[in-house]
N, C-alpha and C positions, 0 to 999 in steps of 0.2 A: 414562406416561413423564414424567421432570420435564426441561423445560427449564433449564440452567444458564445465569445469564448472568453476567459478569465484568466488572467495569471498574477505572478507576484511584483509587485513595483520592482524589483529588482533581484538578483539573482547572480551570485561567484560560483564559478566553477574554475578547480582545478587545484594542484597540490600547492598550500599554501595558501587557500581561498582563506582558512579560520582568520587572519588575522584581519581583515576586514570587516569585524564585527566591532572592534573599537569605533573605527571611521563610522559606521551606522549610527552607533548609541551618539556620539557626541555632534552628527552633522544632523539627527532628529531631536535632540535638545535633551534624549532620554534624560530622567535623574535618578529612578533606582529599577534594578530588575528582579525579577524572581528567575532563578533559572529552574527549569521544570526535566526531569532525569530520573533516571533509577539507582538503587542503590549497588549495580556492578558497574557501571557507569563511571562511578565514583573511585569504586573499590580500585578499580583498573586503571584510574587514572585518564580515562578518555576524555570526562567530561573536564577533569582539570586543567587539560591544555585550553582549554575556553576559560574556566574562572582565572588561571594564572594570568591571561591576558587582561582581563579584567581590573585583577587586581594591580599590573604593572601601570595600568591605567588610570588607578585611583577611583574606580569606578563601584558605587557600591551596590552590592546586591546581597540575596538569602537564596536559600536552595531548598526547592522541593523535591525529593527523593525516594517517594514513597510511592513512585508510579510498578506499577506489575505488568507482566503480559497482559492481554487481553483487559483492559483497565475498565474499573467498576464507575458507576452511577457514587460510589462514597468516594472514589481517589477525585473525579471531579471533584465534588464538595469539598474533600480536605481541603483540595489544591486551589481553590476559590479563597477560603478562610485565612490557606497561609498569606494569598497575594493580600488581602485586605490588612492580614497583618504587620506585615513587612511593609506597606506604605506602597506597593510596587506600581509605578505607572508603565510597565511594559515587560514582558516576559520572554526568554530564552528557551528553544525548547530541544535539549540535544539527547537524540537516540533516534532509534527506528520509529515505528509507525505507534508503539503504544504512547510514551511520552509526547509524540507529536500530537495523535489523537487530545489527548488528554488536556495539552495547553489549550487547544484551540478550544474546548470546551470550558476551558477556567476562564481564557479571554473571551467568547461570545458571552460569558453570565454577566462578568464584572461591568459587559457594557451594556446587559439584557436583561439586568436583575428578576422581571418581570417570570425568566425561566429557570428559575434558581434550583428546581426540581432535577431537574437535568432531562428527565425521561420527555419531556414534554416538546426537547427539542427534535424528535424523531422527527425523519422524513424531511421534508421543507419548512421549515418553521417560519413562521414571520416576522423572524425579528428584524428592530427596526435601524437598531446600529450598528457600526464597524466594531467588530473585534476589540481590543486594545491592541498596539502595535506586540505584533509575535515576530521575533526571528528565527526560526526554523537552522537547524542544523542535524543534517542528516549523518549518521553513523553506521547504516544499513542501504546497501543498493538494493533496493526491494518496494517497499510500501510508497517511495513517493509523495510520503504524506507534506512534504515540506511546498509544494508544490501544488495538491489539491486545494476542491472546494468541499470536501467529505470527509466525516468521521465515525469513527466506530467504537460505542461504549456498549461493554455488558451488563447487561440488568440481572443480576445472581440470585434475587429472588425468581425470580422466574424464569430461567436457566437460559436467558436471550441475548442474542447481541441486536442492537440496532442503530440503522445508519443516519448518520445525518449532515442532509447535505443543504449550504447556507453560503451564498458568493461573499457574507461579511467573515467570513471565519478565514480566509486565506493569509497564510503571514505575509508582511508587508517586504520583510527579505530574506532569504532561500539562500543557505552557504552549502556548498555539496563540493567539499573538501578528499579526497582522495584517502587523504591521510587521516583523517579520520575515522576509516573503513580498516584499515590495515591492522587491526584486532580482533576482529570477526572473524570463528574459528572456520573452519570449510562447512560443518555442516550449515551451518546458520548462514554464510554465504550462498552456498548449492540453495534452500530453501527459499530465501527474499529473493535470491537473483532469477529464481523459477516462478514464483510470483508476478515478477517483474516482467515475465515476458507472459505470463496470465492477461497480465493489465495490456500487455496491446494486443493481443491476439484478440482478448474478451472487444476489447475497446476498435480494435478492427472492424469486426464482425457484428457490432452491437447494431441495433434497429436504428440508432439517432448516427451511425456513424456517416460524415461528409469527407470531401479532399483534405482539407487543413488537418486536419484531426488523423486520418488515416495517410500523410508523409510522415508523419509524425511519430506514427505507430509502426508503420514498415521500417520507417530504418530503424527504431527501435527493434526492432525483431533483429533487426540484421547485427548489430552493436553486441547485444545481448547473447544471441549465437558465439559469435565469433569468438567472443569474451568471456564468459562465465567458466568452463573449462579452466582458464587462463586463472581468472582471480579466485577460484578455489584452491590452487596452489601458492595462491597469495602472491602472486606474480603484479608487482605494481603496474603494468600498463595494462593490465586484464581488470584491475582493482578500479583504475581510470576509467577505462570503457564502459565498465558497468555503473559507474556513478551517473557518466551522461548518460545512458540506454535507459536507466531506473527513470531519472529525469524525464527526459522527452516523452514517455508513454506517458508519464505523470501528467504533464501538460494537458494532452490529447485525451484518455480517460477521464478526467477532470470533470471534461464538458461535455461527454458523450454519454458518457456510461460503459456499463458493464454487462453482464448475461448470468446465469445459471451457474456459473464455476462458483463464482463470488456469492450468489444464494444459497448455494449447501457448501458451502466451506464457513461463513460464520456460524451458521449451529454446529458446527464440530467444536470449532474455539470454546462456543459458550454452554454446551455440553462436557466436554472429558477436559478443554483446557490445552487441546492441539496449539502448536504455532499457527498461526494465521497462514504464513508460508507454505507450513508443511501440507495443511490443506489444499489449501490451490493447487499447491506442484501436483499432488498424487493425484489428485479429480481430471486435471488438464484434458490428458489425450484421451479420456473416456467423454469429454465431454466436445470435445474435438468432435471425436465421434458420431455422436449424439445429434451435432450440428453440421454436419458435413453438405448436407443433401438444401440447407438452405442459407451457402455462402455464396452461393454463383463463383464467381473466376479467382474470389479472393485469396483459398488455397493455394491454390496456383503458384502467388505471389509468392503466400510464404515461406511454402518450400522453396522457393531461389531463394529469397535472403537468406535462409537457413543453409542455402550451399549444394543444396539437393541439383546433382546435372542433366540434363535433356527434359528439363521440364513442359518445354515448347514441344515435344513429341510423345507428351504423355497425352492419354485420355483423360477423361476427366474425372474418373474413380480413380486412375492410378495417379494424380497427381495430388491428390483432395489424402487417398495412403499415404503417398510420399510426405507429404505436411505432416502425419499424426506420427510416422514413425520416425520423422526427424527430429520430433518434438520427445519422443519415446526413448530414443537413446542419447539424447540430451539429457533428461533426467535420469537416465541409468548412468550414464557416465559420471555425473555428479553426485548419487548415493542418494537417490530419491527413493521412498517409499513407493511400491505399485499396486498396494491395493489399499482398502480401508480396513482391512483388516487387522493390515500389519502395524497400523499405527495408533489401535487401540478403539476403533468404533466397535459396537454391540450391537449384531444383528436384529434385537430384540431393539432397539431402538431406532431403526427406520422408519418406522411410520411418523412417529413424535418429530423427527428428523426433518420427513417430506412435509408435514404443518408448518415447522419454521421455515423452509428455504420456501416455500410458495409464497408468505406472507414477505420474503426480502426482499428491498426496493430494488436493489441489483435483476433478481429476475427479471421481469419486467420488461428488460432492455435486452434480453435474449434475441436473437434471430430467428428462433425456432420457439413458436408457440410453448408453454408448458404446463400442462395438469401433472393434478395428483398425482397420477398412476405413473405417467413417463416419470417424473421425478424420483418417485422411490422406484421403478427398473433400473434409473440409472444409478442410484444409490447401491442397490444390490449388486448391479451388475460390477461396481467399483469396490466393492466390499470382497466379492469373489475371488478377482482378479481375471486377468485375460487368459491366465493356461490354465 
């Protein structure tokens, strides 16, 4: 069987990377863009250190700004109509994972008209052309999305997120600037950056995962460790670290997949309206848990990168512990939520719950087999808490 793996034609890292996004537009011939953002984005002045460049540039573009968390089935649509109407042959997409989601979705239509619906692109879709050119500019060490082949829109009638994943939808260049992180307050750092280490741990452990995929993912663990601490005190070289850790799982998830964290963490979003983050983070070591008995050695691993010591003299329960509680006070340290309780789930809505995450393409790629029933145990059992 051959592994496929997919990345971005090209890719800056590092403080300072943003200005490199002139040299892009004018060495691909671009002529106008849409930049694709939210409106605190704006308000805060993040996304402007992008348009001011832009503009010193002479370079002309329109801004769509009416992207939300968890982005709808109509923000695509708007964000279609504005590019159509701006004239825009290629679009900008700077924020975390919603605006990113979102471009990629405005870009696969303009050049897939065919799926104008939006919903229809769930899953793998068939379509038959590239994107229009996306550059990706990440704001959040979390989501990665600048980096993937996947995205995630909610359908609000029907209170669902679904994913969709399309090797044309990758941007063609990935800026993951530093500095452009260094306004993101601790919680929303603590949250993405806890994510971020969902995405290699899931992307570890998943059924499709191989070698290239899982170096990829280990030192991301290790990066991410070492670092998130550090950049919730907004410490620039913690701030740094976490941009490539976010990165590098990106890559690696990408092509692998994911498991069960990521299938009931999007009906939280698309139920109460959670962070996407915040979800993952508090699921994590329950679902760690959950999965323990069918990682073989690769616990092991974790816990070294995590720092955990004499792991070569642990057994293999105690080492498989060692992982879930290093991964447990990580998130404590950070100001993670530890149950689903605490962060606004309704017990009365577990069952409706365990229907969405079974039908998420993420599941799927679990390690650990998953019905009904275990899905909503582990729901409860998350919802509880551990004491």
């Amino acid at each position: 069987m051959a592994n496929r793996f997919i990345l971005n034609e090209t890719s800056y890292h590092g403080a300072g990377a943003i200005k490199e996004v002139v040299t892009e537009i004018k060495a691909r011939g671009l002529k106008k863009g849409l930049v694709v953002t939210d409106k605190d984005l704006i308000k805060f002045g993040v996304a402007t250190k992008v348009t001011d460049l832009l503009d010193e540039a002479g370079l002309p573009y329109e801004i769509y700004d009416e992207v939300k968390a968890n982005p709808t089935v109509e923000q695509v649509k708007n964000g279609v109509q504005a590019a159509k109407d701006a004239g825009a042959d290629y679009l900008i997409a700077i924020g975390g994972g919603s605006p990113q989601d979102t471009c990629k979705g405005i870009g696969i239509i303009l050049a897939n008209p065919e799926f104008e619906d939006v919903v229809s692109l769930e899953g793998v879709a068939p379509t038959k052309n590239k994107s229009i050119p996306v550059i990706a500019i990440a704001t959040t060490a979390g989501t990665a999305a600048e980096t993937t082949i996947n995205y995630v829109i909610t359908d609000t009638e029907k209170k669902r997120k679904f994913v969709c994943v399309d090797a044309h939808d990758i941007p063609v260049v990935a800026i993951i600037d530093p500095e452009m992180m260094s306004s993101m307050p601790k919680g929303l750092t603590a949250s993405t950056g806890l994510d971020a280490l969902t995405h290699a741990i899931e992307g570890y452990t998943t059924l499709a995962a191989w070698e290239l995929a899982d170096t990829l993912n280990l030192k991301a663990i290790e990066i991410i460790s070492r670092s998130l601490r550090a950049a919730c005190a907004n410490d620039p070289k913690g701030r740094e670290d976490m941009a490539l850790g976010q990165y590098m799982t990106g890559m690696a998830f990408s092509n692998v997949g994911l498991g069960v964290d990521h299938g009931m963490a999007h009906p939280l979003s698309a139920f109460y309206g959670i962070p996407h983050g915040v979800a993952c983070a508090t699921l994590l070591p329950y679902v760690m848990e959950f999965n323990k008995d069918y990682t073989g050695e690769k616990f092991r691993e974790i816990a070294r990168v995590m720092g955990v010591d004499g792991v070569d003299e642990m057994s293999q329960e105690e080492y498989r512990q060692a992982a879930i509680d290093a991964v447990i006070q990580l998130s404590k340290d950070c100001g993670i939520a530890q149950s689903l309780k605490e962060i606004g789930v309704k017990e009365e809505d577990l069952p409706t719950l365990t229907d969405s995450a079974m039908a998420d393409v993420c599941t799927g790629g679990n390690p650990r087999p998953c019905t009904k029933e275990l899905i909503f145990d582990l729901y409860k059992y998350a919802f509880n808490g551990r004491d």
